[in-house]
N, C-alpha and C positions, 0 to 999 in steps of 0.2 A: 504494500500500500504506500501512497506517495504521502508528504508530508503537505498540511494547506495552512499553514499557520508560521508567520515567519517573527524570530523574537531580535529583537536586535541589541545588544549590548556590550557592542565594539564594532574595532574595523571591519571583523569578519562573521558572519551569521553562519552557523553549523546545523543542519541537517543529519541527523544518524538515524541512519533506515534499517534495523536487524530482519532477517528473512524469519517471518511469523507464519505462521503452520494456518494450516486452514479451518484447523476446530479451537484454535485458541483466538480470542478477539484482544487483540493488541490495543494497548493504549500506551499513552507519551506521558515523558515527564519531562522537566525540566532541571535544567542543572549550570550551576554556572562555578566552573572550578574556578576560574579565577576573573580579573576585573576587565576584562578584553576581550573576554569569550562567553557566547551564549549558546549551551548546547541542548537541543531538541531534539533528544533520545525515546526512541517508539520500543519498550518495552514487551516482553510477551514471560506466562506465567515460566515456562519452559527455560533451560539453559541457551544462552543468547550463543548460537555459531551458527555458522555460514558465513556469508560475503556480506560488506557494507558499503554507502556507498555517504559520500561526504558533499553538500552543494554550499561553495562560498560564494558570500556576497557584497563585493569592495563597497565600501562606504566612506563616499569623498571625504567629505567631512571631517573626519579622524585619523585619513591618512596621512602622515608626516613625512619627511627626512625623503633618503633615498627612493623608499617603496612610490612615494608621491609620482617623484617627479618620472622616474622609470615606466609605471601604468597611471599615467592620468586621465579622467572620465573625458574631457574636454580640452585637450592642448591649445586650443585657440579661445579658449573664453576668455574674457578682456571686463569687469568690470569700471566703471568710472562715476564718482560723485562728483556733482555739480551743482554750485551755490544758485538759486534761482532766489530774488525775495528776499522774507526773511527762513527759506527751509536747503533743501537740497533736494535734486533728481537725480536717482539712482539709472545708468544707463549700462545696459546687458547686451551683452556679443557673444556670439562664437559657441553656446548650446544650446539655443531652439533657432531649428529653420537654418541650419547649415549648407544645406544644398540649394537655397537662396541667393542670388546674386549678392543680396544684402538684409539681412536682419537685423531687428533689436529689439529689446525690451524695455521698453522706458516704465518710471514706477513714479509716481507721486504720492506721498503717503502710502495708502491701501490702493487707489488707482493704479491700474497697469492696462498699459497700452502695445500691441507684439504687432511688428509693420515688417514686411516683407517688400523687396524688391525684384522682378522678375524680366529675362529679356526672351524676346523669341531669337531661337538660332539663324535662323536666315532673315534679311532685312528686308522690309514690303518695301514698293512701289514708293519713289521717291514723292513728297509731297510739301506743300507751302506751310504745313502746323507737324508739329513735333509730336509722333503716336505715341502717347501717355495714355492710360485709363487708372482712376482715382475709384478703389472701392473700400468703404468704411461699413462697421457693422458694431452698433452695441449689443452684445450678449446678454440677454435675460440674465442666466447663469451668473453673470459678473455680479450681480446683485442679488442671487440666492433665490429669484423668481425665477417662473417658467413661462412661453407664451400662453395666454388667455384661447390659440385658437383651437382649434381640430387635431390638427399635425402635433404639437406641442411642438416646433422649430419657429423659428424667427423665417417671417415671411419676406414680399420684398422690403428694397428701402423703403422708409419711412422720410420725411419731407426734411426732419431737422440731421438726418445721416446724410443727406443730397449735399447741406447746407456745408457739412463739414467736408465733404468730399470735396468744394469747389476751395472750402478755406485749403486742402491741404495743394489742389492743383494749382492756384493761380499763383504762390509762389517760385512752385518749384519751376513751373516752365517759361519762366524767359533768363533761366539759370543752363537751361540745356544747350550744348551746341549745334549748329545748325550743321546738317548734314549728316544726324545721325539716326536713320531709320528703323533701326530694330524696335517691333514695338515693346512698348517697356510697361509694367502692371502694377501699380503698390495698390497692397491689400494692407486692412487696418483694423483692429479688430480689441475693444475692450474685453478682455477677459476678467479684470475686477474693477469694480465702483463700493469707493467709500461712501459716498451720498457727499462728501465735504470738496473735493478734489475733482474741478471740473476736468473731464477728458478730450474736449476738444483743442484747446493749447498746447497739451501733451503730444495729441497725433499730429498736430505739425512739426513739432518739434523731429517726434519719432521719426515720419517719413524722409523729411530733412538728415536725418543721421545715417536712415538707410542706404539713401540714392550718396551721400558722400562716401558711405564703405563698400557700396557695391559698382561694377565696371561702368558705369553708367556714365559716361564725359558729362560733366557739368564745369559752371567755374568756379561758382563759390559754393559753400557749407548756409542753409537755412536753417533758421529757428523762428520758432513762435510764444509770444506771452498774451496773456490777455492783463489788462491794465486797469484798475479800478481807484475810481474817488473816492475815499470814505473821510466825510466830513471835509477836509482842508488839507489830505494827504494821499498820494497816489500810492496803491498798494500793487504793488507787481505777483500776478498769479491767485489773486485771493480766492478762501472758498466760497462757496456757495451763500453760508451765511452772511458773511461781510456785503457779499452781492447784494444779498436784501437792501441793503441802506445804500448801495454806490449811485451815486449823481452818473455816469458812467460807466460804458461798458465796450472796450474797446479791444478787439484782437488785432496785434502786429506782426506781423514776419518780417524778417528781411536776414541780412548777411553782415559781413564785419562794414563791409565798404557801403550800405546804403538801405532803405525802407524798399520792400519790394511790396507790400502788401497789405492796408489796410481796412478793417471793418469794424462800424462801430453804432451805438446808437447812445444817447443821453435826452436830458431831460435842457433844451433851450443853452447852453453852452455856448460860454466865449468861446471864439478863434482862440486866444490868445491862451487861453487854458488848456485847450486841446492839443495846441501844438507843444505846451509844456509836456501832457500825460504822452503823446509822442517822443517825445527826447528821454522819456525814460523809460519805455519799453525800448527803443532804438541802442542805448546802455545796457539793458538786461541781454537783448540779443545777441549784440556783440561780443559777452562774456559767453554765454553758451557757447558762439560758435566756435570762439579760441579754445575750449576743453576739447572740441569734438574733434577741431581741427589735429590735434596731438593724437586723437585717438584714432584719425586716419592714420596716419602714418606711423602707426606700430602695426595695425590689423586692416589696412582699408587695400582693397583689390587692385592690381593697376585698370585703369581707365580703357577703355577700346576704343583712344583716338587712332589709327589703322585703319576701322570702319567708314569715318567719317567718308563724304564722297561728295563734293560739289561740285557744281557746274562751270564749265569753264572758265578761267576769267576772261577771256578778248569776247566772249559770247555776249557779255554787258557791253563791248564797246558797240557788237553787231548788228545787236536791238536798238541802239542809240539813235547810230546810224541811219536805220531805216526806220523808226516808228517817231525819233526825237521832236523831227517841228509838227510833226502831228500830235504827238502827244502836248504839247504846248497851247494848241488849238484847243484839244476835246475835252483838258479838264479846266477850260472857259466855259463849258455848257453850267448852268446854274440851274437847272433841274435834272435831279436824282436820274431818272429813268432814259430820257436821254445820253446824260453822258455813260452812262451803263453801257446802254446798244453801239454808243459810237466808239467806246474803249473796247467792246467787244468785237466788234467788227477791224477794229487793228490789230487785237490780239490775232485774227482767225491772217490778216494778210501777214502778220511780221511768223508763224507758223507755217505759212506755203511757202514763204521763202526759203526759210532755213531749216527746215525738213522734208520737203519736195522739192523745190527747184536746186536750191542747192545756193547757198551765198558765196559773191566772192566780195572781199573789203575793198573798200574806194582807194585807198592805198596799196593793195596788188596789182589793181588794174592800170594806175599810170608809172608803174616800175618800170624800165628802159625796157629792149626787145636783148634776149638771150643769143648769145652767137652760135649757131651750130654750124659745124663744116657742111660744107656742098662742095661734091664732088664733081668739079668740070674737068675736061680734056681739053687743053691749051694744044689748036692746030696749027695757029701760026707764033712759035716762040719770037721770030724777029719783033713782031710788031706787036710790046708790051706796052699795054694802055692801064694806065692804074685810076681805079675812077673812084670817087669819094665813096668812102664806107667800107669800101673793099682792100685787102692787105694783098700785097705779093707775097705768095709763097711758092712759089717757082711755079712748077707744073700744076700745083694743086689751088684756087682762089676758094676763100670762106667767107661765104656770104652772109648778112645781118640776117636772120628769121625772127618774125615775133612770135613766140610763144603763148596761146591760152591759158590765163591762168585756171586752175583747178579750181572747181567749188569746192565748197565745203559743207556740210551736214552734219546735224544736231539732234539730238530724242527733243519728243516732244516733251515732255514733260523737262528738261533743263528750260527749254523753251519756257515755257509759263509760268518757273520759278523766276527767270530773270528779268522776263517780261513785267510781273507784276513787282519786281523789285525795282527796277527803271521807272515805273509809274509809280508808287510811292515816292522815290527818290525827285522828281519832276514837281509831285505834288507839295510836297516839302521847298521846294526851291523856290517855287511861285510863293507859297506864303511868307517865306524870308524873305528872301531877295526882290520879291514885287510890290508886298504888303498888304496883297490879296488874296481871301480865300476863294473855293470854287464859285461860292454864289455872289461872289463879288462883295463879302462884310471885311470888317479890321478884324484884326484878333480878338477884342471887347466888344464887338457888336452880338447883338441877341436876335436874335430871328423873328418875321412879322408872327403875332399870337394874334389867336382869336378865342374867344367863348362863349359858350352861349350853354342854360341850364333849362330843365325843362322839357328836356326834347321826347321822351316816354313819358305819356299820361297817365299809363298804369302804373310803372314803379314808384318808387317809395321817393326816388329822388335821383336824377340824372344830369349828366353834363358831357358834354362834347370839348372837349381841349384842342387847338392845333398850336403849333409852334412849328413853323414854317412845313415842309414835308412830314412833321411826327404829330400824329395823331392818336386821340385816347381817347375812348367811349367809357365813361365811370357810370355805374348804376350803382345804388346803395338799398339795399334789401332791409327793413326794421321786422325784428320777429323779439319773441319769449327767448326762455332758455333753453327750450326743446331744439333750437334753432342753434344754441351753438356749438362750436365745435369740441370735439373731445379728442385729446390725446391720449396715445400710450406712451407711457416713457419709460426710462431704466426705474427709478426707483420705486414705481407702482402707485406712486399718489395720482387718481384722480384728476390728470388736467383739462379747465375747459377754458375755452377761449371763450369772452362774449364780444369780441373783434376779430374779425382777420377779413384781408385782402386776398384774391385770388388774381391772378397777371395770366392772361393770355397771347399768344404770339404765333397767328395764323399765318399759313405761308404767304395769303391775298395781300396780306400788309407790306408787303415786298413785291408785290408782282412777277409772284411765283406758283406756279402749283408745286403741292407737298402733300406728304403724310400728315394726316390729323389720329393724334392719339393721347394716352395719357401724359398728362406736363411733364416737359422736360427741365432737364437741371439748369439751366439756364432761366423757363419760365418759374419756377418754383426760388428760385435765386433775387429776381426780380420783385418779384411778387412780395416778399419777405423783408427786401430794403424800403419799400413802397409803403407798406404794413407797421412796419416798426418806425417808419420818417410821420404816418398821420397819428401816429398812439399817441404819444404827448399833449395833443390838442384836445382829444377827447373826454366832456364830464363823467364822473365818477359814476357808477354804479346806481349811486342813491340818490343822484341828481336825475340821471336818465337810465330807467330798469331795463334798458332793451339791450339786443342783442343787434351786433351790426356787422353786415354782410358789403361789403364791398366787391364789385366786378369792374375791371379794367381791359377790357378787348381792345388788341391795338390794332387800327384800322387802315394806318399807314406809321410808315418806319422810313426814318433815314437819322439815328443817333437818339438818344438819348432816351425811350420809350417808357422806361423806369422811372424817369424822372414827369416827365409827361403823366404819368399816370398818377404820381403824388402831386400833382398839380390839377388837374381834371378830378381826383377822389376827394381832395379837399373842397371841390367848389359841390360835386355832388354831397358833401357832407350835409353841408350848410343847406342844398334846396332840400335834403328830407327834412330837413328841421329839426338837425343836432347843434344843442347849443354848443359849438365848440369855442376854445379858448383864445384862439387866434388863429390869422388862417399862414398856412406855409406855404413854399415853389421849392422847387427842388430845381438843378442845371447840374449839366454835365460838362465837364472840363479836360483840356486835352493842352496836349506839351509837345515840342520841338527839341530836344534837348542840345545834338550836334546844331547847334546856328552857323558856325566859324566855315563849314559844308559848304554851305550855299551863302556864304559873304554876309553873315551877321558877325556880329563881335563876340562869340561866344556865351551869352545870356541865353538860358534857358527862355523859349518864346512859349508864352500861353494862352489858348486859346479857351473864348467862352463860349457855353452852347456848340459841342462839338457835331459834326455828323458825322453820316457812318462812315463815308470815306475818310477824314479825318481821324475818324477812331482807327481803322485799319493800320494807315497808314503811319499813324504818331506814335509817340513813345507812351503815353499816359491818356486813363479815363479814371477821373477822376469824380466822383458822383457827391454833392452835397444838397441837403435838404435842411431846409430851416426859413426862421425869419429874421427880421432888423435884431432881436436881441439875439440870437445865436443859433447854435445847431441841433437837429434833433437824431438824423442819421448820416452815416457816409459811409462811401467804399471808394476805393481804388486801386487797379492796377495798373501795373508798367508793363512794357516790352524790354525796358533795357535790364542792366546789371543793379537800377538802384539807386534812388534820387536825394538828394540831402533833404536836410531839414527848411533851409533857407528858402528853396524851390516850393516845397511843401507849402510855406509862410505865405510866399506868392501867391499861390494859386487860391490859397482859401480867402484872403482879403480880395482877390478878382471874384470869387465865386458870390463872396458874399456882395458886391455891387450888382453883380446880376442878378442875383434873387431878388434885391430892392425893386429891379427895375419891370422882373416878371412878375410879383406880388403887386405892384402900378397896373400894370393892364390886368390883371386879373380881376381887377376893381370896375373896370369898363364890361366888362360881363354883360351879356346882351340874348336874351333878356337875362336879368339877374335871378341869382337864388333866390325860392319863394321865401326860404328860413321856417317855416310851415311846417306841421304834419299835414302830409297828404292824406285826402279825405280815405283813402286804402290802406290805408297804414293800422295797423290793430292798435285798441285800444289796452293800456296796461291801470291800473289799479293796485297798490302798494296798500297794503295792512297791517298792521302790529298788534300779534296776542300775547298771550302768553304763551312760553314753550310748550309749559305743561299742560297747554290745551289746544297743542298742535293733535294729538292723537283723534281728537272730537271731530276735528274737518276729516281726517284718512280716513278713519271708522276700519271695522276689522276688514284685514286683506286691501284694504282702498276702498270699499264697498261704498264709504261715505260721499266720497269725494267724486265717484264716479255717478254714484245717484244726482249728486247735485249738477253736475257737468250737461245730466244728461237733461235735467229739469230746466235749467236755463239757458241752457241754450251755448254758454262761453267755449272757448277756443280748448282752455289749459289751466289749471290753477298749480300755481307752485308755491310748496312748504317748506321751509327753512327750521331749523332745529332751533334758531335764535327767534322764532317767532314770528319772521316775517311772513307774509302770504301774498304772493302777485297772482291776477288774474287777469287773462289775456282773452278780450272779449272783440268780436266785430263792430257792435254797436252799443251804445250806452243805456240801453234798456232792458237786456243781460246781464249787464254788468253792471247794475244797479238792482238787481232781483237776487244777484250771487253773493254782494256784497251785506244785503239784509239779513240772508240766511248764516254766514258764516258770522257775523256780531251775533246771532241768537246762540248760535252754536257755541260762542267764546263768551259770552257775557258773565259778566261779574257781577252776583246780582248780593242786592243790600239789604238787611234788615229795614223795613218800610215801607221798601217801594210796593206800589201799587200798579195792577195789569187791569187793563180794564177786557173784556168781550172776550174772554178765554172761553176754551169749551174744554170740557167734560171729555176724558178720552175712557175712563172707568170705573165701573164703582164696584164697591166692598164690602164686606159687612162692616167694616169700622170706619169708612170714609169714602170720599173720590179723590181720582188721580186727574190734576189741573195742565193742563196745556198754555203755560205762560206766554210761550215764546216757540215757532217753531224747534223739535227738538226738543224743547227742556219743560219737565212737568215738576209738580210739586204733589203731595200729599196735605190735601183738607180733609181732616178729621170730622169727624162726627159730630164732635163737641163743638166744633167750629163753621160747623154749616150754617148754623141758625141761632137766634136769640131762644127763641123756643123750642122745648126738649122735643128731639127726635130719634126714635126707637131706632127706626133701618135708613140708610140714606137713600134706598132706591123706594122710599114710599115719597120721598120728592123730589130727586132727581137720575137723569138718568145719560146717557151717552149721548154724548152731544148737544148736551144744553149748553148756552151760555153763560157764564157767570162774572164776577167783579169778585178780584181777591187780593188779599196784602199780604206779603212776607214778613213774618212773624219770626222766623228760626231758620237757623242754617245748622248742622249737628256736625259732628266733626267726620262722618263720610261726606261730607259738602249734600247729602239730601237735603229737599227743600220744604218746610211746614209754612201751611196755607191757612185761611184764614177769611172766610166770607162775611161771619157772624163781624168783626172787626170795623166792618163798613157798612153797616145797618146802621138806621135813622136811631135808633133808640141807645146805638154806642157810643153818639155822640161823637161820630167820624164823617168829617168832611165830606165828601161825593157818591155817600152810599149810594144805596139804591132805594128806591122807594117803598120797593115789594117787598113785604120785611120777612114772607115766606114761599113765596111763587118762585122760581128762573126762569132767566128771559129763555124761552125757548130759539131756538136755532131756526132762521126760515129761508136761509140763502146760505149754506156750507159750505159753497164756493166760490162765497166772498170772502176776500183778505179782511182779518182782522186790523181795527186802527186802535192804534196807541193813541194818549193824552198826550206822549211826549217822545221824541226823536232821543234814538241810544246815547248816552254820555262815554266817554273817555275815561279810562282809569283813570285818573288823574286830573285829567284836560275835564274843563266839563263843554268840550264842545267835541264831538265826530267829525272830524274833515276827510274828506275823500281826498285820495291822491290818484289823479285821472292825467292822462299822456293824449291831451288832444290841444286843438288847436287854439283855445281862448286862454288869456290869461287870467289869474287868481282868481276866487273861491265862484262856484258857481252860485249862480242869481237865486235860484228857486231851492238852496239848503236851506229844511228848519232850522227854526234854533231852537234850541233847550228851553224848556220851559223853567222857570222862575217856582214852580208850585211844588216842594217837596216832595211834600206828602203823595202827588199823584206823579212821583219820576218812576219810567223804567228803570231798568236793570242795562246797564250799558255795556256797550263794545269794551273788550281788554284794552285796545289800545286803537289809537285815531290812525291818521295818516293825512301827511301834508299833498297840497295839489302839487304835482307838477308843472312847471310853467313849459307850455309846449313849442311859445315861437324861442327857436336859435338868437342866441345873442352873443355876437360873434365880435373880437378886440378885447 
């Protein structure tokens, strides 16, 4: 029998297996002769002989000295600590993921993050972007949950794994060198979460560590931190917690020499702050990269520059040649789609040339003529005539021939690498060197804007944005909480959005046919900046109970669409009639950075309001959103190696004059936002009970809450554990039938009060049971039905009669004692009844009972309704409370203020 239990207590683990007979059943014991050895000896009743057999098992850990370094588990494993903050990141090589290009382990406290590096062995098809693919995954597991689905695995990505995929791509790739095609894979993958120790920071960092130790040419070492305000000091890498309270929230990558990559969102933020919280993640990275750097070159792979394979160099001089003064002409066209077809149409002629016909250079063709000999026969030697061009060479004369020069021929594909590197370079030249861009603006002009809100009569609230070719159709959807969105996340708390933006990016908005499918990383990227740039503006919760849907379809595209969209969603905000806090513009921003190229003085040139070709072509997009006081999102990336701080400085003090000036026309809005709820728009309804009689609205299983749903007609009622209750009704006449029933249901009722026209729901021998309020009955006793003695209650009253009674007792099960006799003429109580032994009998059942008086307020002695429509403060036709004690109902737990429903926006 084998042994299944392994004891360890030293370097080596012993196994002793004795051969045990087949009628004796063996068992183990254990034995430890000395302090380095644990031995797990299988016993049998019999004298122990035969054969044995011994299984050791090295254990790293405790091996020392010689035997170490002789059999080690891992020869290449490479630990390294590095100060990040105020902690350290613990960073692992060289024993998971060995047959990786490049691996590591990075660890952040309890987080740990394993990034793999991968290339294909043969190189695809040369092309104009560098094959990278970026995949991340959090692991349920890493958090000690499982998936919630069917499979019990993690399905596809989820929207915020997209997010960090793009954080970990858009640094890495303008670090790659050009002409190296092998495609290249990092996978990413959290296998532990603290809940304290975010992991997105980390996997930049990680992949950054991978792609420098594995063969991968790049030129510099990437790192990422994320950057936080808490109070009046920037904390580099904070957790989770400190997050809570951070005025900011900012993730930087970049390399020793420069910022390649930022993303961020805050709460209305200086410039001048932000580029502080920059200059010190820009510090934090640099130190990462210098540890990593060292740890290249003990463990890091040599590089496969050998691979590399570019296209000729005189092949840019060849394109120049023949596309040069056209290309000078076509990117003068100042509409998108035009210059498109006529840059296309030269791509297609500078292509027949120099892959079919074949090129020869203007400088081969006026080379002098080659001499080749020609063999003549000289008949008369007397009579030697030497004629110009021609040499005596006795019998033999060599004549001048011109030579054809050879074409020459190219792949296509160098072809439309260089081609489109000629036309970026062209288009660059013109902006420097001319001082014009395609559409003929400066570098600080903004593009003509238009807007107009209004344009869908059914939705909640829409607007049309254009900025010159970039167009954005924002719709804003108002619903409950049934409407918003709900996340899964690693730590398993419960997240729901009651905001989020959705960015779409159909292929029509380019004048293109495409594939329509689920959002791409890019639309989901988009969407996200757009979403986190209008959050800030937004009233709180308890100001506006709704839930808010935003849509952005981009209708037309030439640069900057993301920001179009935060500019368009803010104007749709304001016509559904969210009071927002101020209104924002978002612009996109673009860089020149070689000027000195094309005859500038070396200054970085900046451009506002970039388009697409622009964005193509330049080194920088730079995206910021905000108003006159500051910022509320941004992102940007480069093309190049990596921009200083100073450049940075620049651009956001340009960005921020743009904004000014697109935040100006946004104001000429045409027609303007209504600021309105739309007449479609659901009505909500805010209430305050008490918790402990949130159970009274559910009723067993929901049973409660479902009967009344189904009685009034409302949309949704939602219950809150703090006592809140929203009710989400079509029209105000539901939702005024819901809100009577759920006070009856909550009421806090007082010693005194008095109900008037109650009915009779049962009687007893010892009393009847009183229907106060729908919902809530009391017990009138016997003794209290009547002035005068009465034997049975059902020899005068009986189901369904009506009656007048007072609250006498509350007992400590909160049951209710009633009390008829109390308001007879002869008790000397105010409003009795006349009849001092008849009840009113019942002659219409299916009329609503009326109170003397409107429900009071715990507290408050007034009921305010809190209603999400379109008039402002209290409505006209609320009772009031009556002034007369003695005849007060039993009031609502708690009131609720109106909401004011027109936007009021600044």
């Amino acid at each position: 029998m084998l042994a299944t239990t392994c004891f360890h207590g030293g370097p080596y683990t012993h196994f002793t297996h004795p051969t045990a007979t087949r009628h004796h059943k063996p068992y183990f014991r254990l034995t430890k002769p000395h302090s380095t050895h644990s031995i797990c000896t299988f016993l049998s009743p019999r004298r122990l002989t035969g054969n044995r057999f011994t299984i050791r098992a090295l254990n790293r850990d405790d091996v020392t000295g010689s035997e170490k370094e002789a059999k080690p588990f891992f020869p290449n494993l490479h630990t390294v600590k590095i100060p990040v903050g105020d902690r350290f990141i613990t960073v692992e090589t060289g024993q998971i993921g060995r047959q990786a290009s490049g691996s590591v382990v990075v660890r952040d406290g309890e987080t740990i993050v394993y990034t793999t590096v991968c290339m294909s062995d043969v190189p695809s098809e040369p092309s104009d972007f560098f094959p990278m693919s970026v995949h991340y995954q959090e692991r349920f597991s890493a958090a000690g949950r499982t998936s919630g689905g069917f499979f019990k695995r993690e399905g596809r990505t989820k929207d915020h794994e997209v997010l960090i995929c793009r954080l970990i791509d858009r640094p890495l790739r303008p670090t790659m060198l050009k002409g190296f095609y092998h495609e290249t894979q990092i996978l990413s993958w959290v296998l532990s979460y603290d809940g304290l120790h975010s992991p997105d920071s980390l996997a930049v960092t990680a992949a950054g560590i991978a792609v420098a130790l594995s063969e991968v040419p790049n030129t510099n070492t990437v790192a990422g931190v994320r950057i936080g305000l808490i109070g009046d000091k920037f904390v580099v890498n904070p957790t989770t917690m400190e997050m809570e309270d951070s005025k900011l929230d900012l993730l930087l990558a970049g390399s020793e020499t420069g910022i390649l990559m930022i993303e961020g969102y805050c709460d209305f933020l200086p410039e001048e702050k932000l580029l502080e919280a920059i200059e010190v993640g820009q510090d934090a990275v640099r130190a990462i990269c210098k540890e990593v750097d060292n740890l290249v070159k003990i463990c890091g792979k040599p590089k496969m520059l050998d691979s590399i394979k570019l296209p000729p160099p005189e092949l840019y001089k060849h394109v120049e040649e023949i596309a040069g003064d056209e290309l000078v002409d076509v990117l003068q066209i100042k509409n998108k789609v035009p210059r498109r077809k006529a840059i296309s149409l030269l791509e297609e002629k500078v292509l027949s040339i120099l892959t079919e016909e074949g090129y020869v250079s203007k400088s081969e063709s006026c080379v002098g003529a080659e001499i080749t000999p020609d063999m003549l026969e000289d008949e008369d030697e007397e009579e030697e005539v030497v004629v110009d061009g021609e040499y005596d060479e006795g019998d033999v004369q060599i004549k001048p021939v011109f030579k054809k020069p050879t074409p020459t021929f190219y792949s296509e594909v160098d072809v439309k690498l260089v081609f489109k590197s000629v036309s970026s370079k062209y288009l660059r030249n013109r902006i420097v060197k001319g001082g014009k861009r395609s559409d003929g603006r400066t570098s600080e002009e903004i593009r003509v804007i238009d807007a107009e809100c209004g344009l869908l009569p059914r939705a909640h609230g829409s607007a049309l944005f254009t900025r010159g070719e970039t167009q954005a159709l924002a719709v804003v959807t108002l619903g409950d909480k049934q409407m918003a969105q709900r996340i899964d996340n690693l730590v398993g708390v419960e997240d729901v959005k009651r905001f989020y933006l959705q960015y779409s990016f159909p292929p029509s908005c380019v004048g293109e046919a495409g594939r329509i499918g689920a959002p791409s990383r890019r639309e989901i990227g988009h969407g996200t900046l757009a979403e986190r740039a209008l959050e800030p503006i937004l009233p709180s919760e308890d100001d506006f109970p709704y839930t808010i849907r935003v849509e952005s379809t981009i209708t037309e595209s030439n640069g900057s669409s993301s920001m179009a969209s935060v500019c368009g969603g803010c104007l749709a905000l304001q016509d559904a009639g969210v009071p927002l806090k101020s209104s924002i513009a978002g612009i996109a921003m673009g860089m020149v950075l070689d000027t000195e190229e094309f005859g500038g003085d070396g200054t970085p040139l900046i451009l506002s309001d970039i388009t697409g070709s622009e964005d193509a072509s330049g080194d920088m997009d730079f995206k910021v959103a905000g108003n006159d006081d500051g910022v509320t999102a941004f992102q940007m990336d480069i093309k190049v190696g990596g921009i200083t701080l100073s450049t940075m400085k620049q651009a956001l003090l340009q960005a921020k004059e743009g904004r000014k000036r697109i935040l100006a026309e946004m104001l000429k809005c045409s027609p303007p936002p209504s600021k309105k709820l739309s007449k479609y728009a659901p009505l909500i309804l805010v209430m305050k009970v008490k918790p402990e009689k949130v159970n009274l609205i559910i009723g067993s299983g929901g049973k409660k809450v479902k009967s009344i749903i189904e009685e009034t007609g409302v949309e949704s009622i939602d219950t809150q554990d703090n006592g809140t209750v929203k009710i989400t009704a079509r029209d105000l006449a539901s939702l005024e039938k819901t809100k009577v029933i759920i006070s009856n249901l909550t009421m806090v009722p007082v010693v005194g009060d008095v109900y008037r026209n109650c009915k009779i729901t049962s009687v007893v021998p010892y009393g009847v049971f009183v229907e106060i309020v729908p919902g809530r009955e009391g017990l009138c006793h016997v003794s209290e039905l009547s002035s005068d003695w009465l034997s049975k209650p059902d020899d005068a009253f009986k189901v369904g009669d009506i009656v007048d009674v007072k609250l006498i007792e509350i007992n400590e099960k909160g049951q209710l004692r009633l009390s008829r006799k109390a308001l007879l003429p002869d008790q000397g109580t105010a409003g009795g009844s006349k009849d001092s032994g008849t009840p009113q009998k019942s002659t219409d059942k299916s009329k609503p009972r009326q109170s003397t008086n409107t429900p009071k307020s715990d507290g408050d002695k007034t009921s305010e309704s809190t209603f999400t429509k379109r008039y402002v403060g209290s409505r006209k036709n609320e009772p009031k409370t009556s002034s007369n004690k003695s005849d007060a109902v039993a009031s609502g737990d708690g009131g609720s203020a109106l909401i004011n429903g027109e936007a009021q926006v600044g």
